[in-house]
N, CA, C and O of each residue as an XYZ file, in Angstrom:
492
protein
N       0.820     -1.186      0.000
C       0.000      0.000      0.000
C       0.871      1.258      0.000
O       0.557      2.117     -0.824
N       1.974      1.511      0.843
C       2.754      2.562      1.213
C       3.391      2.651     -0.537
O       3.209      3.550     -1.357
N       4.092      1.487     -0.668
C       4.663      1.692     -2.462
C       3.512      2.199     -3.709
O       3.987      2.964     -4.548
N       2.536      1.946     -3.817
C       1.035      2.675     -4.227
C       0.600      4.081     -4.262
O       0.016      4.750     -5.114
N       1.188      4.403     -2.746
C       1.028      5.847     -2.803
C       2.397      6.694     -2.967
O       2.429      7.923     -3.023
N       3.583      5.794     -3.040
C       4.504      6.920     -3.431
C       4.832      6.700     -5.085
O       5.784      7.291     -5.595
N       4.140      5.983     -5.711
C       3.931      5.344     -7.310
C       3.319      6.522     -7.860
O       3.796      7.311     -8.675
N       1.639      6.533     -7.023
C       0.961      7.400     -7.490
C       1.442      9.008     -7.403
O       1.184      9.855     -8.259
N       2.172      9.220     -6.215
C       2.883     10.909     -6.021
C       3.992     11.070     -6.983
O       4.014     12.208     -7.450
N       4.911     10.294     -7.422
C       5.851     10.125     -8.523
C       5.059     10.313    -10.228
O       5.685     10.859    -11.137
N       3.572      9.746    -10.435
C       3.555      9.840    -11.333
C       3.505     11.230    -12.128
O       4.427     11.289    -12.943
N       2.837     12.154    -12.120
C       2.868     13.317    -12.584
C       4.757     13.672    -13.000
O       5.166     14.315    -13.967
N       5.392     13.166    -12.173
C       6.740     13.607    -12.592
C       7.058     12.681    -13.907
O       7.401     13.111    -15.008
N       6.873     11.361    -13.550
C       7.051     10.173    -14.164
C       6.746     10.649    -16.099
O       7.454     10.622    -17.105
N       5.086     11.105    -15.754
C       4.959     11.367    -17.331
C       5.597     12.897    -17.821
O       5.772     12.941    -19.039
N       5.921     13.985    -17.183
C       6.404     15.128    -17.585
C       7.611     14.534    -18.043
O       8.306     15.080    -18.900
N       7.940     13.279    -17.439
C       9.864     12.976    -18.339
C       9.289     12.047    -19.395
O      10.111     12.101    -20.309
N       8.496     11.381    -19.683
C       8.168     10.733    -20.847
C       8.115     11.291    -22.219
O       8.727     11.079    -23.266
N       7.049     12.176    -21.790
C       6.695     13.184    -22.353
C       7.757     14.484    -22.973
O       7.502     15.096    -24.010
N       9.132     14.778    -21.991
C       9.895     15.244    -22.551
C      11.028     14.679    -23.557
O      11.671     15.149    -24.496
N      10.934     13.174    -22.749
C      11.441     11.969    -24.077
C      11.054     11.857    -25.619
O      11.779     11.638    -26.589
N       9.560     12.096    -25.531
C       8.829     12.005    -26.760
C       8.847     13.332    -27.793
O       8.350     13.275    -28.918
N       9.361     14.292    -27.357
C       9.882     15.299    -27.862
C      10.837     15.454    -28.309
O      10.944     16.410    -29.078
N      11.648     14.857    -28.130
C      13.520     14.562    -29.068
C      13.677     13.008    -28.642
O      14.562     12.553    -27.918
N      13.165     12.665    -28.938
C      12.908     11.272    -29.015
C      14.290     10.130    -29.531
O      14.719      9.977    -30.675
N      14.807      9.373    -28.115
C      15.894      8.650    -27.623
C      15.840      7.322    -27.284
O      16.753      6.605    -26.874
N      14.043      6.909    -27.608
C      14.111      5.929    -26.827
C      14.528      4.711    -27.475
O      14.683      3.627    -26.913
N      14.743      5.030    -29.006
C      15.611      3.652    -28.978
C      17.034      3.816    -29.861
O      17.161      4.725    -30.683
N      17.885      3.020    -29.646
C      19.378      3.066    -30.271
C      19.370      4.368    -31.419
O      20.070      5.366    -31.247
N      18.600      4.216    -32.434
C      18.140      4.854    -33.747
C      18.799      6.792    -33.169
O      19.650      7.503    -33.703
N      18.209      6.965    -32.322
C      17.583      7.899    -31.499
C      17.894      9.220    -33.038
O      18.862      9.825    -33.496
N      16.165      9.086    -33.392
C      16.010      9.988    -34.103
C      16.199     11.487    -34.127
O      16.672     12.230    -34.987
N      15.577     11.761    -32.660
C      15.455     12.976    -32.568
C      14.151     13.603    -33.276
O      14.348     14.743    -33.695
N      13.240     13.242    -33.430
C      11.758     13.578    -34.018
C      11.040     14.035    -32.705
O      11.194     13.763    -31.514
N      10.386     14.656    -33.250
C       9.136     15.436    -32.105
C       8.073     14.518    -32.293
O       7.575     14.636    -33.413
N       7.494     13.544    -31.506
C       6.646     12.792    -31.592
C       5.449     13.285    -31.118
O       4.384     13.030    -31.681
N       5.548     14.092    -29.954
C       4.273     15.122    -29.528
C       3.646     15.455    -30.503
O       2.451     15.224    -30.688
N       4.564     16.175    -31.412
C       3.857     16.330    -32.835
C       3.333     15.235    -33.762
O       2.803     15.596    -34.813
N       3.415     14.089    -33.513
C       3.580     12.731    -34.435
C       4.537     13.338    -35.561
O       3.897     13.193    -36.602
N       5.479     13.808    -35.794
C       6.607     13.714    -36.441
C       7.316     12.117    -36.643
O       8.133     12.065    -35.724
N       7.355     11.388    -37.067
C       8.019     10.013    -37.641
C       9.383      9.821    -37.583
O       9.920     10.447    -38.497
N      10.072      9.295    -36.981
C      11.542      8.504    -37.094
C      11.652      7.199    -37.570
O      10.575      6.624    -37.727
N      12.559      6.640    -37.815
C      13.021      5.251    -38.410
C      11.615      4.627    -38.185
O      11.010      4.132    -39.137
N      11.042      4.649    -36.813
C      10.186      3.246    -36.396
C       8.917      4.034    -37.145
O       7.936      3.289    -37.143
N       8.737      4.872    -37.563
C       7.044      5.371    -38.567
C       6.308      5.428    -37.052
O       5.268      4.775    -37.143
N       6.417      5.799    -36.124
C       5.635      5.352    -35.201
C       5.471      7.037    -34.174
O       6.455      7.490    -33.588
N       3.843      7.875    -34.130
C       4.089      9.238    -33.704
C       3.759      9.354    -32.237
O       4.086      8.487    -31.427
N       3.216     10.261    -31.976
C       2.850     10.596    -30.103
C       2.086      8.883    -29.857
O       2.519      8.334    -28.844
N       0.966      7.987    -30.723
C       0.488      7.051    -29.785
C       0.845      6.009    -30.588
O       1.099      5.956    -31.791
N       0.830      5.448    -29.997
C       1.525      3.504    -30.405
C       0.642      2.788    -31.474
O      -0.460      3.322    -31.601
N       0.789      2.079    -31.995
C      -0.041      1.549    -32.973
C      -0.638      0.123    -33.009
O       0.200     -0.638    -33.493
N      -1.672     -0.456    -32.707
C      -1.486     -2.412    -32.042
C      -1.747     -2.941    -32.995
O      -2.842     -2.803    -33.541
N      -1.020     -3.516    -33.341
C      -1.508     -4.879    -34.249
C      -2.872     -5.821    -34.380
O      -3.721     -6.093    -35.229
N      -2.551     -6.138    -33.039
C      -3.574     -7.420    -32.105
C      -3.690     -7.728    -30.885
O      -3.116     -8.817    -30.877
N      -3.930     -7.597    -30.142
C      -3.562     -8.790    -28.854
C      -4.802     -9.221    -28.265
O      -5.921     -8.766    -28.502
N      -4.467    -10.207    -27.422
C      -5.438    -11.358    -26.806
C      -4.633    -12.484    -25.658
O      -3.443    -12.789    -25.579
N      -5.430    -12.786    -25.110
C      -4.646    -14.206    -24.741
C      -3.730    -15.200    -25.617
O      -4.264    -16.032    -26.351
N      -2.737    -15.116    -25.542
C      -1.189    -16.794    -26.085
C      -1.276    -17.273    -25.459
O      -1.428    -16.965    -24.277
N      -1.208    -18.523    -26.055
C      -0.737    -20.104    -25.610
C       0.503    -20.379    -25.824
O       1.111    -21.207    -25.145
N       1.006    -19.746    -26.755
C       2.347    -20.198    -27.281
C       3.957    -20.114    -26.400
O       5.070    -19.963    -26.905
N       3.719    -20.215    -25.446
C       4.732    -20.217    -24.438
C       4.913    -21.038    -23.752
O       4.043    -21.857    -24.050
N       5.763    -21.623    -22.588
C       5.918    -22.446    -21.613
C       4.941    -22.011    -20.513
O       4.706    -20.874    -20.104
N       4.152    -23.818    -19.928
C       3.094    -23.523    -19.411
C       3.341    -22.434    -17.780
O       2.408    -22.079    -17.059
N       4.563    -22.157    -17.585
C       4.777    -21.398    -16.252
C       4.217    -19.825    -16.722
O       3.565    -19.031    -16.044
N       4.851    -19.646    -18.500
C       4.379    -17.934    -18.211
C       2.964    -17.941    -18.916
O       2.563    -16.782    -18.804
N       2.030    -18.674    -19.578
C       0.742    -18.437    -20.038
C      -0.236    -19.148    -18.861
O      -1.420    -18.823    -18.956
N      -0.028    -19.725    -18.178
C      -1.045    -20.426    -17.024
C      -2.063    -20.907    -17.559
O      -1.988    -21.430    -18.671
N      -3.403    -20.813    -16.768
C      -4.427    -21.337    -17.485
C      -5.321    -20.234    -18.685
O      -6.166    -20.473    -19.548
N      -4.824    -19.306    -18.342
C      -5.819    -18.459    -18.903
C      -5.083    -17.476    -20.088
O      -5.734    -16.711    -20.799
N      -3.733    -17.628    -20.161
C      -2.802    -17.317    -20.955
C      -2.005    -15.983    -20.774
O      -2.280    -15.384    -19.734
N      -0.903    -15.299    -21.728
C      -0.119    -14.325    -21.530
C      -0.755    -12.995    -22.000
O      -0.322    -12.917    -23.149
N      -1.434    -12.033    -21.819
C      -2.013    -10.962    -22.426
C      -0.964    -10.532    -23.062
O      -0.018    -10.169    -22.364
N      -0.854    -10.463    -24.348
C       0.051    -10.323    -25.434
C      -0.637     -8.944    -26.090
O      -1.781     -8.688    -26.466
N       0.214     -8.423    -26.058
C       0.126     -7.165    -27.272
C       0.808     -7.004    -28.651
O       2.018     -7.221    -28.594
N       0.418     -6.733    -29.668
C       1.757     -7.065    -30.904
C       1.506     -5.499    -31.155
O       0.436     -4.927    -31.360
N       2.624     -5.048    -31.090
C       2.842     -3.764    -31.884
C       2.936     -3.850    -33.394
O       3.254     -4.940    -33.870
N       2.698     -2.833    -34.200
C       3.218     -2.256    -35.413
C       4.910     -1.489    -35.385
O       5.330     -0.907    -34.384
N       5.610     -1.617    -36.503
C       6.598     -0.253    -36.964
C       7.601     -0.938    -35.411
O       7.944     -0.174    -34.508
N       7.886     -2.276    -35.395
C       9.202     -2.342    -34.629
C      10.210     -1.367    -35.341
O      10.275     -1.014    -36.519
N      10.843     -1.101    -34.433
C      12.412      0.019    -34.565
C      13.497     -1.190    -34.720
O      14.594     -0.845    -35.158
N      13.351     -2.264    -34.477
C      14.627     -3.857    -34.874
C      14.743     -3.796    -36.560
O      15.739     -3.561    -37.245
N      14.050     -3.946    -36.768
C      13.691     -4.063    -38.554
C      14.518     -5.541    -38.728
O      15.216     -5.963    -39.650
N      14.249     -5.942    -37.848
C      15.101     -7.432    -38.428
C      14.573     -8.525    -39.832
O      13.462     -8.984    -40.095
N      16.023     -8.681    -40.593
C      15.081     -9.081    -41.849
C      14.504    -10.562    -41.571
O      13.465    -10.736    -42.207
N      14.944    -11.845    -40.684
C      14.119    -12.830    -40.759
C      13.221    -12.621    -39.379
O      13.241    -13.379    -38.408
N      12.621    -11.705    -39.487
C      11.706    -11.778    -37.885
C      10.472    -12.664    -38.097
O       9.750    -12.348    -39.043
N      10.156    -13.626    -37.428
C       9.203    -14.027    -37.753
C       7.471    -13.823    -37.998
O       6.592    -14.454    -38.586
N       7.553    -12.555    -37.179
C       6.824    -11.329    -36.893
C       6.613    -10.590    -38.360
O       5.982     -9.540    -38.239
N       6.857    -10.788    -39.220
C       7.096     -9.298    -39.681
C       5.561     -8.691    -40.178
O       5.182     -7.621    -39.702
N       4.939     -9.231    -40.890
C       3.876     -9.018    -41.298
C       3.319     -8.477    -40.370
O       2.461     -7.677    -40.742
N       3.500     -8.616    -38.740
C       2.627     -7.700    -37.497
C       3.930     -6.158    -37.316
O       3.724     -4.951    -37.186
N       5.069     -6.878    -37.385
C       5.706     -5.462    -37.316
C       6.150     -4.748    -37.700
O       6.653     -3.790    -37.113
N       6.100     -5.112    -39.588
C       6.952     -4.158    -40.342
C       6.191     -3.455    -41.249
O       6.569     -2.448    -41.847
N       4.754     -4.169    -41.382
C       3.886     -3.584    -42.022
C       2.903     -2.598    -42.066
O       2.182     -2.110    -42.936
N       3.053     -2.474    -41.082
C       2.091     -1.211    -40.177
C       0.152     -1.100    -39.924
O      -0.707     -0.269    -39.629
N       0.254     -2.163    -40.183
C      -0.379     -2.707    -40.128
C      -1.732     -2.679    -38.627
O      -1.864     -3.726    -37.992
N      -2.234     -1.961    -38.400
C      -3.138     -1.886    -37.133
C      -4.227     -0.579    -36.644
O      -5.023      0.043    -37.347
N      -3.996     -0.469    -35.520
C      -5.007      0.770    -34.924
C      -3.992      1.686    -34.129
O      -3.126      1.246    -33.373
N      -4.225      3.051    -34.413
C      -3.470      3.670    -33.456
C      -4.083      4.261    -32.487
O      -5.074      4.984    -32.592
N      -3.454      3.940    -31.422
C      -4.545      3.944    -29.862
C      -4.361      4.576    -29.084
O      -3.616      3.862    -28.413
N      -4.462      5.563    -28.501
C      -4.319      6.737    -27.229
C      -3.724      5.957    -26.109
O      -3.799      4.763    -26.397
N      -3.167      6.143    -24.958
C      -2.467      6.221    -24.168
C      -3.635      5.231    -23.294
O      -3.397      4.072    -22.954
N      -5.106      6.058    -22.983
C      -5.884      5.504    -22.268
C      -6.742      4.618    -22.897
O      -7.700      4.142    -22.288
N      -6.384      4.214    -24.604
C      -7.052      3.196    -24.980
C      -6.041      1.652    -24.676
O      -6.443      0.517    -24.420
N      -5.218      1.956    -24.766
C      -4.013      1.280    -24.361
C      -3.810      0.787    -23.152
O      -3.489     -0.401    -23.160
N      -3.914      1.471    -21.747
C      -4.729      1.226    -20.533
C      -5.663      0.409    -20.620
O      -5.536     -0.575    -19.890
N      -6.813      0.463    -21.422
C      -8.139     -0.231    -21.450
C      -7.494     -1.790    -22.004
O      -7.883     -2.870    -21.559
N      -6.820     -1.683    -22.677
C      -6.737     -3.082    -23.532
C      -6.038     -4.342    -22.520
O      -6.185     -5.563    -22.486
N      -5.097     -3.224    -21.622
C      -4.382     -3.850    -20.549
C      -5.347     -4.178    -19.639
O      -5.310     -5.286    -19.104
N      -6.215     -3.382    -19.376
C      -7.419     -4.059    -18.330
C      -8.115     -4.721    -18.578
O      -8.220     -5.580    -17.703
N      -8.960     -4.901    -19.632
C      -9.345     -6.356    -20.720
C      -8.696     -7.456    -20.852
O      -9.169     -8.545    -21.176
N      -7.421     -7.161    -20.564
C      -6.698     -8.636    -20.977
C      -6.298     -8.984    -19.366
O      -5.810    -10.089    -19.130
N      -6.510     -8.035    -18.281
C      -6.123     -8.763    -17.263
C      -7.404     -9.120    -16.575
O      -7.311     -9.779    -15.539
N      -8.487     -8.803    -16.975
C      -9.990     -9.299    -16.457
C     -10.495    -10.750    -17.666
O     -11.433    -11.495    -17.382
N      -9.708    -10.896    -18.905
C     -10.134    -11.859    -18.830
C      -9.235    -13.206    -18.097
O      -9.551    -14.368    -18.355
N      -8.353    -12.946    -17.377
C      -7.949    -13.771    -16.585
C      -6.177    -13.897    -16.769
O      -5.521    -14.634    -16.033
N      -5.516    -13.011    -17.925
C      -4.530    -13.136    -18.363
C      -3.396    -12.949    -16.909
O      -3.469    -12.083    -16.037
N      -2.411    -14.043    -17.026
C      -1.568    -13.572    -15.782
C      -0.408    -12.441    -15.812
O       0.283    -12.218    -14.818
N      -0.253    -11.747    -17.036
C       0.711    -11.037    -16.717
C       0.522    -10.457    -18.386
O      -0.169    -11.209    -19.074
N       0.933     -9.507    -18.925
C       0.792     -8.342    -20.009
C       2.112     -8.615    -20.642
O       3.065     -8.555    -19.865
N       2.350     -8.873    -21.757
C       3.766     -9.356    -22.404
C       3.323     -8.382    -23.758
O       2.423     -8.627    -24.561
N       4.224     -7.234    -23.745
C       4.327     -6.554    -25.229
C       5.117     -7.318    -26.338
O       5.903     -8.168    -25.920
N       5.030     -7.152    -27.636
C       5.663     -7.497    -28.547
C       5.779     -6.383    -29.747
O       6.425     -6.636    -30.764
């Protein structure tokens, strides 16, 4: 409970540095330097909100990390890897999806942990 409330007093700081991240934008190796606030585009095509592919409950893992009810999986669009044999690619190179607000993104995470998912695994 005590870690909860100093989570929640941290956050306001938490997103003012995100948020200043997403403005000269570092967060990955590439480090473009694009204004994403603006949705301005770097290497990954990807602007201020994230883009999902799909997600749902996987099976496709060892039975310790999907349990009974499976891994709430998210697949992104516009990976920043660009790897040429990814097996993925068609979910991540194609761009393929919805682009989703911050608090739609929230929602999807709470959907996938009410339908029973044990733990939220991005991709």
């Amino acid at each position: 409970m005590k870690q909860d409330k100093k989570f929640l007093k941290e956050l306001p700081e938490r997103l003012e540095m995100a948020l200043e991240i997403l403005s000269n934008c570092e967060l990955c190796p590439r480090k473009c330097h694009v204004n994403r606030l603006k949705s301005d585009k770097g290497f990954c095509k990807t602007g201020r909100n994230a883009v999902v592919s799909s997600y749902g409950p996987h099976f496709g893992e060892e039975k310790v990390l999907v349990g009974r009810f499976g891994s709430g999986t998210i697949f992104f669009t516009h990976c920043n890897m660009a790897c040429v044999f990814c097996q993925n690619y068609d979910i991540s190179q194609l761009g393929k999806g919805n682009e989703v607000s911050a608090q739609e993104l929230a929602d999807i995470m709470l959907e996938l942990q009410g339908t029973g998912c044990h733990n939220i695994k991005i991709l």
